[in-house]
C-alpha positions in Angstrom: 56.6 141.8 104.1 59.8 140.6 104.9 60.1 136.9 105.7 62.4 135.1 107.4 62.8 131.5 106.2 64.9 129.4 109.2 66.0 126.2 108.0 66.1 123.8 104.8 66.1 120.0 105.8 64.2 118.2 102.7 64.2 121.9 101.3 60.8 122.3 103.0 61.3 126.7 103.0 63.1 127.1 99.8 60.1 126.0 98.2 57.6 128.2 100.5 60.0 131.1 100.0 59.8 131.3 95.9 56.5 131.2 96.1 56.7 134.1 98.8 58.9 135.9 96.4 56.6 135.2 93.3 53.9 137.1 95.5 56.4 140.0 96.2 57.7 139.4 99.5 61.2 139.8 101.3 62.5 136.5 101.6 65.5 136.0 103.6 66.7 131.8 103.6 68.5 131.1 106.8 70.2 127.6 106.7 71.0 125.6 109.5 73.6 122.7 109.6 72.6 121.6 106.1 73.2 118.7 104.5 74.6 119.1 101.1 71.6 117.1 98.9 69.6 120.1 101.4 71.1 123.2 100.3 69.6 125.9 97.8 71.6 124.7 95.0 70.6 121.4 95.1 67.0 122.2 94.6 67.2 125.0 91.6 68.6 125.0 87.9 69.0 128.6 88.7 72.1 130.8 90.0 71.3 130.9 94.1 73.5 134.1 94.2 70.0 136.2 93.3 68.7 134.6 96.7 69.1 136.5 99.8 70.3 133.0 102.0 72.5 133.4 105.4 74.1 130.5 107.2 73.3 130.2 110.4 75.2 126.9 111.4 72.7 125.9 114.0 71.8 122.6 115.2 71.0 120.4 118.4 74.9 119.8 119.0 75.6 123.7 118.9 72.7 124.9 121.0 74.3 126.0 124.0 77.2 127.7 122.0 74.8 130.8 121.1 73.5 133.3 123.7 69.7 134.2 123.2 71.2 138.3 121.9 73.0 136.4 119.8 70.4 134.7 118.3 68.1 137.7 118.6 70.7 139.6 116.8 70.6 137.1 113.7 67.6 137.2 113.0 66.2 140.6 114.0 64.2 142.7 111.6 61.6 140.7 109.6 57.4 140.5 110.1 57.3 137.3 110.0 59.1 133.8 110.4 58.7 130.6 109.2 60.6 127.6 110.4 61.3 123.9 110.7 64.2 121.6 112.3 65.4 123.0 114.9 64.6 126.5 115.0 61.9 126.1 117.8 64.2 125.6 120.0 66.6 128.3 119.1 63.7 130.7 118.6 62.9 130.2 122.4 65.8 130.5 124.2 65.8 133.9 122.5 62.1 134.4 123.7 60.8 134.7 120.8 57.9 133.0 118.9 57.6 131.5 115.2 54.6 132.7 113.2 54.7 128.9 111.1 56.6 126.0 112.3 56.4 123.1 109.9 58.0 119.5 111.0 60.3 117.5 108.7 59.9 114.6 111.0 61.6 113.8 114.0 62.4 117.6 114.6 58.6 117.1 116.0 58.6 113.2 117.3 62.4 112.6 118.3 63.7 116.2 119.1 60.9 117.3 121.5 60.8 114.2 123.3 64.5 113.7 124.6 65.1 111.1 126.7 68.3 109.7 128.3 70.3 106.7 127.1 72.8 106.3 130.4 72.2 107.0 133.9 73.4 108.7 135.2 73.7 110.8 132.2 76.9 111.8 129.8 77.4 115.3 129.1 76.4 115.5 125.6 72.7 114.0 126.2 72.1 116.5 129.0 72.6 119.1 126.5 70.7 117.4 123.7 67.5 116.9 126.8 67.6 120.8 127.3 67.9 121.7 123.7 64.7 119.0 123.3 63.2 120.5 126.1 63.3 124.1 124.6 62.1 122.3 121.1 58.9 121.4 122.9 58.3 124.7 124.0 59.1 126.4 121.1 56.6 124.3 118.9 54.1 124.9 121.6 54.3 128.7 121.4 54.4 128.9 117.4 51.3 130.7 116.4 50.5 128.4 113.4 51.6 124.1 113.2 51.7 123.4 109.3 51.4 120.0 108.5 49.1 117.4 106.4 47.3 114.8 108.4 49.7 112.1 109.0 50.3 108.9 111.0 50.4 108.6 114.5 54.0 108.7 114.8 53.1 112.3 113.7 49.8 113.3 115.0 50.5 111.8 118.9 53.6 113.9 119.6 51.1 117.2 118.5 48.4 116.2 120.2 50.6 116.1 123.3 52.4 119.6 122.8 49.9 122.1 121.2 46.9 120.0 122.2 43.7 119.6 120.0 42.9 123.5 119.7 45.8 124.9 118.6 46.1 126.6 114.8 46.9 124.0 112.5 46.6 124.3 109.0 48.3 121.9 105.9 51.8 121.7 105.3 53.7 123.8 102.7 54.3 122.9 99.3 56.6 119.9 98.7 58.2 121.5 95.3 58.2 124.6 93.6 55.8 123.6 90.9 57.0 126.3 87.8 60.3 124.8 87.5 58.8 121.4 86.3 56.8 123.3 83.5 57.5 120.5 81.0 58.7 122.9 78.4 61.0 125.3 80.9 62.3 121.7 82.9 62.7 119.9 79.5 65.2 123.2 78.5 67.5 123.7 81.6 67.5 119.8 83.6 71.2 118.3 83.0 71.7 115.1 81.2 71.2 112.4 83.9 72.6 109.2 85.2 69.3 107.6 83.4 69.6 109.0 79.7 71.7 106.8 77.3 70.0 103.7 78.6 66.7 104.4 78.5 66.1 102.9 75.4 67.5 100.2 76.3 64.3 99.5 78.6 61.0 99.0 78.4 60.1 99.1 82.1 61.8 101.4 84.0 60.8 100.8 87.8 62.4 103.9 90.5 62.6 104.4 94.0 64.9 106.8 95.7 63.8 106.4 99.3 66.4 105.7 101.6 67.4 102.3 102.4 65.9 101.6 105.4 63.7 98.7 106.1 65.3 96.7 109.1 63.1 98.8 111.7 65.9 100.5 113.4 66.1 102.6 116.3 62.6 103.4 119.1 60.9 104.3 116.2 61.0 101.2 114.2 61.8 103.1 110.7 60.5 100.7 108.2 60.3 102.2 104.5 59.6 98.6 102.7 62.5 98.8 100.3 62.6 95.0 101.3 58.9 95.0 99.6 59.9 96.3 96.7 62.8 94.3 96.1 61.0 91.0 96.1 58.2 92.4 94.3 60.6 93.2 91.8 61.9 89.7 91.6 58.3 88.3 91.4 57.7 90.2 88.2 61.3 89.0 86.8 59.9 85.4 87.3 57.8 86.0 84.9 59.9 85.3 82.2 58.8 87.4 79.0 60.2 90.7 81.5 63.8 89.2 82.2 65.7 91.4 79.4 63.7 95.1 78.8 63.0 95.6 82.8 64.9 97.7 85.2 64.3 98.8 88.9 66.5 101.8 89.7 67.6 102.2 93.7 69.8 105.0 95.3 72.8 104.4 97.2 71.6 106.0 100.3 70.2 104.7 103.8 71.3 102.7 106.5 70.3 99.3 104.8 71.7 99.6 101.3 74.5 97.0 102.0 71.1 95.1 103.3 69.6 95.6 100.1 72.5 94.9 97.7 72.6 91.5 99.5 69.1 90.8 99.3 69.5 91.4 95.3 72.6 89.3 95.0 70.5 86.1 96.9 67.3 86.9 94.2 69.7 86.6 91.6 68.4 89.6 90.0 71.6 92.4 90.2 71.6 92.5 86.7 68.6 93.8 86.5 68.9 96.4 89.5 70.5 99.8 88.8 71.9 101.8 91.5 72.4 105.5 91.5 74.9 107.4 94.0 73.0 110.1 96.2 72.1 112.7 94.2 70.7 116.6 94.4 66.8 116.9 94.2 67.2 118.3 90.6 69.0 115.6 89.4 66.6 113.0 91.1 64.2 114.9 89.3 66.1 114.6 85.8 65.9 110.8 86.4 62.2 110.3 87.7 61.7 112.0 84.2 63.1 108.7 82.3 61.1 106.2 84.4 57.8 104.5 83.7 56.8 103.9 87.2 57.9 104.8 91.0 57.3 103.6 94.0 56.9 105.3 97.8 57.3 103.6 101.1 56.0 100.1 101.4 56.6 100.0 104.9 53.6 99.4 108.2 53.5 103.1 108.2 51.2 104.8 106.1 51.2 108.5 104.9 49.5 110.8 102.7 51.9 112.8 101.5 55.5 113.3 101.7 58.4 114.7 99.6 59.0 111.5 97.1 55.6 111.5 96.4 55.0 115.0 95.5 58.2 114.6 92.9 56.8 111.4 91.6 53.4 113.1 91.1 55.3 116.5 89.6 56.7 114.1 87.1 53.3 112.6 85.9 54.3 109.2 87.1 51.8 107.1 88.5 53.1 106.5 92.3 52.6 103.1 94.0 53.0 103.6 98.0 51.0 102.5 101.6 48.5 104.9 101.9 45.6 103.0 103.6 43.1 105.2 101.9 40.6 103.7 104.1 41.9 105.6 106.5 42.4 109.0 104.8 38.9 108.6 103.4 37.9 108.6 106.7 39.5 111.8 107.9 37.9 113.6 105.0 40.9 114.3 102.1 41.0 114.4 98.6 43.2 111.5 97.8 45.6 111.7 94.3 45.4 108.7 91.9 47.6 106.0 93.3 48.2 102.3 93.7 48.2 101.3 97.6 50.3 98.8 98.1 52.1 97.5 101.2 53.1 93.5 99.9 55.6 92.0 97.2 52.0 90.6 96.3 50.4 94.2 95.3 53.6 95.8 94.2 54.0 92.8 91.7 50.3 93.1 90.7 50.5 96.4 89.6 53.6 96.0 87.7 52.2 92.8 85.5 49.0 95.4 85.1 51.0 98.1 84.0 53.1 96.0 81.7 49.3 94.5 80.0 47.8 98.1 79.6 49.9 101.1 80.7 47.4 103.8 79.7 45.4 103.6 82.6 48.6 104.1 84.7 49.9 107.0 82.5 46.4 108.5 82.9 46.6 107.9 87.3 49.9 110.2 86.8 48.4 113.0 84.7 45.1 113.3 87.6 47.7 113.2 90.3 49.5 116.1 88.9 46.1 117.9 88.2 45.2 117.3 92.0 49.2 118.5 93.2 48.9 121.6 91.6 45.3 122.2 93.0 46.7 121.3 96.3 49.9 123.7 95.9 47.8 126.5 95.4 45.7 126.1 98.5 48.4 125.2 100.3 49.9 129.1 99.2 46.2 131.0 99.9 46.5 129.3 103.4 49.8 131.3 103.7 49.1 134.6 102.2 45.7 134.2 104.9 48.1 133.5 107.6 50.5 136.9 106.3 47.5 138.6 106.0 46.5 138.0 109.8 50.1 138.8 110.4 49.5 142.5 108.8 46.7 143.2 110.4 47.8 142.4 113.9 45.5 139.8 114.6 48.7 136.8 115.1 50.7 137.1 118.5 53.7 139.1 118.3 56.9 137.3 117.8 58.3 138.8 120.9 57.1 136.0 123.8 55.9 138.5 126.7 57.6 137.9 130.4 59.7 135.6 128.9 62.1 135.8 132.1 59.1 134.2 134.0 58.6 131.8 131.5 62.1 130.6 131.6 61.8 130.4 134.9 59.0 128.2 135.0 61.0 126.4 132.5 64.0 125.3 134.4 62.0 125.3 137.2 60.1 122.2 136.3 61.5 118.8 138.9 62.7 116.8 135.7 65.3 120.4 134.1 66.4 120.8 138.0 67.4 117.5 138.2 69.2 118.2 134.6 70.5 121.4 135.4 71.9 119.7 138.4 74.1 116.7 136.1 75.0 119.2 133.7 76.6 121.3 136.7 78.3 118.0 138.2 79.6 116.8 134.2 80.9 120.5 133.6 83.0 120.4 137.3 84.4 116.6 136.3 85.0 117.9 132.9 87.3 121.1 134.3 88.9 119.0 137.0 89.8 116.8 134.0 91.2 119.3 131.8 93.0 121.2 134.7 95.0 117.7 135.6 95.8 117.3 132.0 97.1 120.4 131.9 99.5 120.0 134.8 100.5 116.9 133.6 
């Protein structure tokens, strides 16, 4: 089949795609507004010039600057699409419908659910509302929501679009497993920023979450790093681990200044490594020297999210909040790990690794048996989903009376009154531009 993959953010469909093209497909990788550490290259040790990839440029700021035939245009001729970020909402201004959307995040949470910071409102947050507004919809209409049970911040914002009956299977992969064969990823990963000092350690602690523990923003993003930091220090105390330990941080959040501050008042920078933002490959290269990583510590709890998954493709054991109490509950198969949420736990485990690491070493070696268990479910879910697609039994891609659906769109009270300040900002912004230029 051919198979459009929209989008790249935490190179969610470049991993789905291999695997399409290991199973023979045509897979096209459409990038959006990409970060750089999000791009094809970042992700393989191979040359991307044998992918098929087309950028697109697309994102929530440039929504209104495509017409739905140009958008149609782009991405006309495939059986079947697959997308994440933003391409919900692109996807249904153009009246058409995803097969598989999978979120990243707050493409589902934040994006759908736009609301306005002035009143009345500016200009660019009219835009971003519509473009949220069309984000909803577009998730709504997907035929198939891929995503591993999650948190609430998660789970509430799908309950309240696609309801409690609509197709949901697991997420995608997180990696492309056969790269991190031990023999083929021992061969082609570059020398990392990790390599000439690792003998210089005997405890090797990472984390390359971002820095972000200060609970910013409506949804309170809290990733712990804080936790780890002082666990860290806990563990120094101990004496005996002062001179062979090291915990290994990425320059890369909103609160690393935060962090490096927090260091500097434990008194324990000299034992705190930090690397600059790197590719996935390379964080990869470097989670290969370490003895243990550690997750989010923060009040939210998840299964499973990208870190993890290299952690666990790595055979490291992983420390991170879980609450497997929770999980257990909902019915999963849960992967060898420490669940941790305190400086108290996080500290535990590191004193109980340091006593008798073979247990821990053992955690990582299940966890990978389980991840590569889980991968390969994950891709028969797929090829059944592309196998429903073939034999006609998904709706077509093409959203039927799509002009009455628009209309019933704009038509709802809260888009008139949108339509309406978006109308009265466009007017002040001509007036504006026709005095300056008559000046």
């Amino acid at each position: 089949m051919k198979i459009a993959c929209l989008g790249n953010m935490n190179n969610m469909t470049f991993q789905i795609g291999r695997y399409l093209l290991d199973e023979k497909h045509d897979v096209t990788f459409f990038l959006f507004e990409e970060f750089d550490h999000f791009l094809p290259q970042a992700d393989t040790y191979e040359d991307v010039s044998n992918y098929k990839i087309v950028n697109l440029n697309w994102s929530r700021e440039n929504y209104f600057e495509y017409s739905s035939n140009e958008i149609c245009e782009k991405v006309k001729g495939f059986d079947f699409y697959i997308g994440t970020d933003i391409a919900p909402a692109f996807f249904f201004k153009a009246g058409l419908r995803l097969d598989v959307f999978f979120p990243h995040g707050n493409d589902l949470y934040d994006y759908a659910f736009p609301k306005y910071k002035n009143t009345p409102p500016q200009l660019w947050e009219i835009k971003l509302f519509i473009t949220g507004k069309a984000q909803f919809e577009g998730i709504k209409k997907a035929n198939y929501f891929s995503m591993d049970l999650s948190e609430e911040v998660n789970e509430t914002p799908l309950k309240i679009i696609r309801g409690q009956k609509g197709k949901r299977v697991d997420g995608p992969p997180f990696l492309y497993l056969p790269q991190y064969d031990s023999e083929l990823f021992n061969k082609k990963r570059p020398k990392n920023a990790l390599s000439d000092i690792r003998n210089n350690y005997k405890f090797i602690v990472f984390q390359h979450s971002s820095q972000d523990w200060s609970s910013r923003g409506p949804y309170k993003i809290n990733k712990g790093n804080n936790v780890l930091i002082n666990a860290f220090a806990a563990y120094l105390k101990k004496g005996e681990n002062k001179n062979d330990s090291l915990l290994v941080l990425v320059e890369y959040g909103t609160d690393v200044e935060k962090s490096k501050e927090l260091i500097k008042e434990l008194g324990i920078a000299s034992n705190v490594k930090w690397l600059p933002k790197m590719f996935r490959k390379d964080i990869m290269a470097a989670i290969s020297e370490c003895d243990i990583c550690v997750g989010e510590l923060g009040p939210r709890f998840w299964f499973s999210y990208s870190c993890i998954c290299e952690f666990i493709a790595m055979k490291k054991p992983v420390i991170h909040h879980r609450n497997d109490a929770h999980y257990k509950k909902l019915g999963l198969e849960l992967y060898p790990m420490v669940d941790a949420s305190t400086a108290e736990e996080v500290c535990s485990a590191f004193e109980n690794y340091r006593k008798d690491p073979a247990p821990f070493r053992k955690m990582g070696e299940e966890a990978s048996e389980w991840l590569q268990k889980r991968t390969k479910a994950s891709l028969d879910i797929y090829e059944g989903i592309l196998k429903a697609k073939q034999n006609n039994e998904l709706q077509s891609n093409v959203i039927p009376l799509m002009s009455l659906q628009k209309f019933l769109f704009v038509s709802k009270p809260i888009l008139i009154c949108t339509y309406f300040f978006l109308l009265i900002e466009t007017m002040k912004l001509n007036v504006k531009h026709k005095w300056l230029k008559a000046s």
